[in-house]
C-alpha positions in Angstrom: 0.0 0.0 0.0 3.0 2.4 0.9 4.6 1.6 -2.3 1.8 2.3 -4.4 1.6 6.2 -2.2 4.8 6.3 -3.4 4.3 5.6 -7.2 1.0 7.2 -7.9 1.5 9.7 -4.9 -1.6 11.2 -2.9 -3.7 9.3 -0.1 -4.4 5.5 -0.7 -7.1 4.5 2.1 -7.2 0.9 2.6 -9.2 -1.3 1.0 -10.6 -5.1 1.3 -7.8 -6.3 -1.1 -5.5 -6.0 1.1 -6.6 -9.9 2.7 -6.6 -11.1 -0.8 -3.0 -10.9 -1.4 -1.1 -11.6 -4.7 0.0 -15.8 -4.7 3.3 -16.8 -4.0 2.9 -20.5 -5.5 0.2 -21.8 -7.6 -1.7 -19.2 -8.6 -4.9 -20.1 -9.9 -5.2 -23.4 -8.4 -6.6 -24.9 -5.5 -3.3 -25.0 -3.8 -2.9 -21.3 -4.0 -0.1 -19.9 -1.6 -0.1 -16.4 -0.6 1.1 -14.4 2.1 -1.8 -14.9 4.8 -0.4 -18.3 4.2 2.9 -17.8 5.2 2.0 -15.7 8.2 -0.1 -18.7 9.6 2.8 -20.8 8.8 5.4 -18.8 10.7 3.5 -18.5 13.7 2.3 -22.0 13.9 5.9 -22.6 13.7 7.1 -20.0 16.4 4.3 -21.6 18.4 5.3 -25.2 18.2 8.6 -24.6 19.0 8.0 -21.8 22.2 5.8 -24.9 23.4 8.6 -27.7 22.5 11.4 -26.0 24.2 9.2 -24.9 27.3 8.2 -29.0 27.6 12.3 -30.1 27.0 13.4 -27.6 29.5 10.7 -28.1 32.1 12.1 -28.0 36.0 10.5 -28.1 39.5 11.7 -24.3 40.0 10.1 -22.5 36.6 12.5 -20.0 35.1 10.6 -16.8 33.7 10.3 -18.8 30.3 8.5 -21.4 32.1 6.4 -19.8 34.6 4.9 -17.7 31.4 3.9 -20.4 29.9 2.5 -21.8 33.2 0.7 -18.7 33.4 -0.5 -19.1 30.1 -1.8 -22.6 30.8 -3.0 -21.9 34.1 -5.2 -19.2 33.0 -6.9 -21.6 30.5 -7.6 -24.1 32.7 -8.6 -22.5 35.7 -10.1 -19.3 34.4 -12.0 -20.3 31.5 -12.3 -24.2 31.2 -13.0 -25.1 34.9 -15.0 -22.1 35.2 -17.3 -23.0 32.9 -17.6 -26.6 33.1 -16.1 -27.3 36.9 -13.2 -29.5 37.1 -14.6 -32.8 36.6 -15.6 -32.2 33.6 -13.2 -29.5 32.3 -10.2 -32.1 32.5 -10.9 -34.0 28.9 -11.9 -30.4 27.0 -8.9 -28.6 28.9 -6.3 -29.6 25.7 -8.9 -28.5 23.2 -9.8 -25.2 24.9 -5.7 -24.4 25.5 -4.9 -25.0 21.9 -7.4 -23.0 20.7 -6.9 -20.2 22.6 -3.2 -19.9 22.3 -3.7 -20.4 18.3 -6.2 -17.9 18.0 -4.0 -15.8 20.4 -0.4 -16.7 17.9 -2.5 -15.8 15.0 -4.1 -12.7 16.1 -0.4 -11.3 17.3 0.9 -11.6 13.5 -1.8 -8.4 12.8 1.0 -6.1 14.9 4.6 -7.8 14.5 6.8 -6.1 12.0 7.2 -7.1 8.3 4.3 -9.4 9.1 1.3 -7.0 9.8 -1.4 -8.9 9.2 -3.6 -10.9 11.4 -4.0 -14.5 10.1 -7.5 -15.0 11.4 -8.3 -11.6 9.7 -9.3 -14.2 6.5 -12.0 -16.6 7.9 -10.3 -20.1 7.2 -8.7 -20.4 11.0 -11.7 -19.9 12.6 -14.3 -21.9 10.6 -11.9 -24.2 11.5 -11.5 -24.1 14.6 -15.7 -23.8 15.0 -16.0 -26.7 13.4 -13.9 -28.1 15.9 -16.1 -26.6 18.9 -19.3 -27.8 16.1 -17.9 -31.3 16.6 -17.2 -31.4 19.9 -20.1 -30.1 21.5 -22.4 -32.1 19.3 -20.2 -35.3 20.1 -21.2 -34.1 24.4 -24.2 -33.9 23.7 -24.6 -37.2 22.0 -22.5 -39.1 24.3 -24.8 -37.6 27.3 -28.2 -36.9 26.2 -27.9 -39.9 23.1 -29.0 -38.5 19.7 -32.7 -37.7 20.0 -32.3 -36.7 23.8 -29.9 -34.3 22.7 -32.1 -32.5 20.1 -35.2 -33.0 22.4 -32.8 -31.3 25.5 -32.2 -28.1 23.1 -35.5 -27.8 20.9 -37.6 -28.2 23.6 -36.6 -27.0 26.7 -39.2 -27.6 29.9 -41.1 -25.0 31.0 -42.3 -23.6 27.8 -46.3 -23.4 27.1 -46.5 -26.6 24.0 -47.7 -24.2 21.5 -44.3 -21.8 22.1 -42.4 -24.9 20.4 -43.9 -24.3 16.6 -41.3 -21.0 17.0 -39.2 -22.1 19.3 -37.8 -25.5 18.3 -36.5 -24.3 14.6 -34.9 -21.6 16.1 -33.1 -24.1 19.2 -32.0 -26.3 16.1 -30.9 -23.3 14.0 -28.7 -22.2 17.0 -27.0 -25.4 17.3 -26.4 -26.0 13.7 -25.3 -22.8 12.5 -25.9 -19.9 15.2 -23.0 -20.8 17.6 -20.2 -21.6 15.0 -21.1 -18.9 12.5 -20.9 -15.9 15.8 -17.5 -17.3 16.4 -16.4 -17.1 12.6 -18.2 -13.8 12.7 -16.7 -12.1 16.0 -13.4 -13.2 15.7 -12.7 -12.4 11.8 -14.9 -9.2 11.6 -12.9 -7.5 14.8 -9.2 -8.8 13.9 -10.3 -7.2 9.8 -11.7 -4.1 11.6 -8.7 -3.6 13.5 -6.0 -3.8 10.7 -7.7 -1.4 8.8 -7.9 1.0 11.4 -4.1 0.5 12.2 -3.1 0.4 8.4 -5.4 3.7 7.9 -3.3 5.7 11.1 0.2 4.7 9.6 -1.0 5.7 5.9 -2.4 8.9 7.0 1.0 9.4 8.7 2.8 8.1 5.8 1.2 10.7 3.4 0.7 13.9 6.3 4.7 13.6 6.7 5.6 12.9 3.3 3.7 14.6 0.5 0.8 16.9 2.6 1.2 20.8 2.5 4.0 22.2 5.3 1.1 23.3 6.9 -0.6 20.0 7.5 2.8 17.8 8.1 2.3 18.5 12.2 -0.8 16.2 11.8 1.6 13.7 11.2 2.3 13.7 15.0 -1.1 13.5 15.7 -1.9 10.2 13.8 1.8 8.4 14.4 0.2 8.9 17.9 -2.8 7.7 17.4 -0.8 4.6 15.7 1.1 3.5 18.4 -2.3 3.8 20.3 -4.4 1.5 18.2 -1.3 -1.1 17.6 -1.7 -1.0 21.6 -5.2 -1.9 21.6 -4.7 -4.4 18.8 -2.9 -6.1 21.4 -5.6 -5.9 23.6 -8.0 -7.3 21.2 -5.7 -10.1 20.1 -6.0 -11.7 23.9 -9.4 -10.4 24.1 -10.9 -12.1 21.3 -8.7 -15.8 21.8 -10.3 -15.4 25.5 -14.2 -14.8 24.1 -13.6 -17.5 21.3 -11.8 -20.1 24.1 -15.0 -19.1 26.7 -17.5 -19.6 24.2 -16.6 -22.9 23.1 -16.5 -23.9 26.9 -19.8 -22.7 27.2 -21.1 -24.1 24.2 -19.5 -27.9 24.8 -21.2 -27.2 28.7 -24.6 -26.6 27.2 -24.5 -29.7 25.8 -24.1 -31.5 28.8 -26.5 -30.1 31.1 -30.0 -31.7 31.4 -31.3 -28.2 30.9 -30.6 -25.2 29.1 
């Protein structure tokens, strides 16, 4: 985007293209490789290997490196996972919820590390992913507890509700389970992480063009918006743990729903 300021000069806002990047390999195909692509890729792979060394060089007295990823851990399993579900049940969904969290959490990070700059759920595919994951598992609960048709009966129609009530009710109980759930944490998670490189990419631009090519008269705006950069990459941050922790919470909820006897 910069580079094109610089060739055609003038403001260049940004614009939904920028998640559609140019390929890298196999363009055209099916197998299309792009740069979204190799973000996910690099931080999957930072990921792996922060986890991999933590486990190799694990002691009884944590250094820092280990007691953040304790912390990390930690805070999955006792603040969201066993919160939700207590800790009974929480101890065969705690793996599931701490890998999604700290991939959604990797992934979102990408949108404010340098010569990466872009988020790698800000493109749908990780999170209909990983809500397909929470789809499956929460279904598989409720199967396992409820059997088949005492799971649908449980969530289409719940006691307490006048018979009549259930003509409305029980289409919209089975649209919630089937599409509702995973599609709001597609939706959230994609729609904020999109939301907030624009914003970001829009500040440094505006700077970019105020410092660079605006009137002498306007370049001490330039301040002003470098400012309010460093202020929304800050709240990108923010965000980034913000929306792994709603996504990670959610998906505890949803898999608890599906084991209660009412909902």
């Amino acid at each position: 985007m910069l580079a094109a300021s610089d060739e055609d000069g003038g403001f260049h806002a940004p614009s939904i293209a920028e998640f559609f990047p140019e390929a890298i390999l196999f363009a055209g195909t099916p197998f299309e490789f792009n740069r979204i692509h190799l973000i996910r890729i690099i931080a999957a792979v930072v990921l792996l290997t922060i986890f991999v060394l933590a486990a190799r060089r694990a002691k009884l007295v944590p250094g820092r490196f280990q007691n953040v990823i304790e912390m990390i851990l930690d805070f999955v399993r006792k603040n969201i996972v066993e919160d939700i579900m207590g800790s009974e049940r929480a101890r065969r969904y705690v793996p599931m919820i701490t890998t999604i969290f700290v991939t959604i959490l990797a992934f979102n990070l990408t949108g404010v590390i340098p010569f990466l700059n872009l988020a790698g759920t800000s493109v749908a595919g990780v999170a209909i992913l990983l809500a397909l994951w929470v789809f499956v598992a929460y279904w598989a609960a409720g199967i396992r507890q409820h059997g088949f048709f005492g799971y649908l009966r449980a969530n289409m129609f719940p006691p307490g509700v006048p018979a009549p009530i259930y003509v409305i009710l029980a289409p919209i109980e089975l649209l919630q389970i089937l599409i509702i759930r995973p599609a709001s944490l597609v939706l959230r998670l994609t729609a904020n992480m999109v939301a907030g490189h624009i914003i970001l990419v829009l500040c440094f631009a505006a700077t970019h063009y105020l410092l660079l090519e605006a009137t002498p008269a306007l370049k001490p705006i330039a301040a002003l918006t470098f400012v309010g950069a460093i202020a929304v990459t800050l709240f990108e941050v923010f965000v980034a743990l913000l929306q792994a922790y709603i996504f990670a919470l959610l998906a505890s909820v949803y898999i608890n729903m599906s084991l209660e006897e009412e909902h």
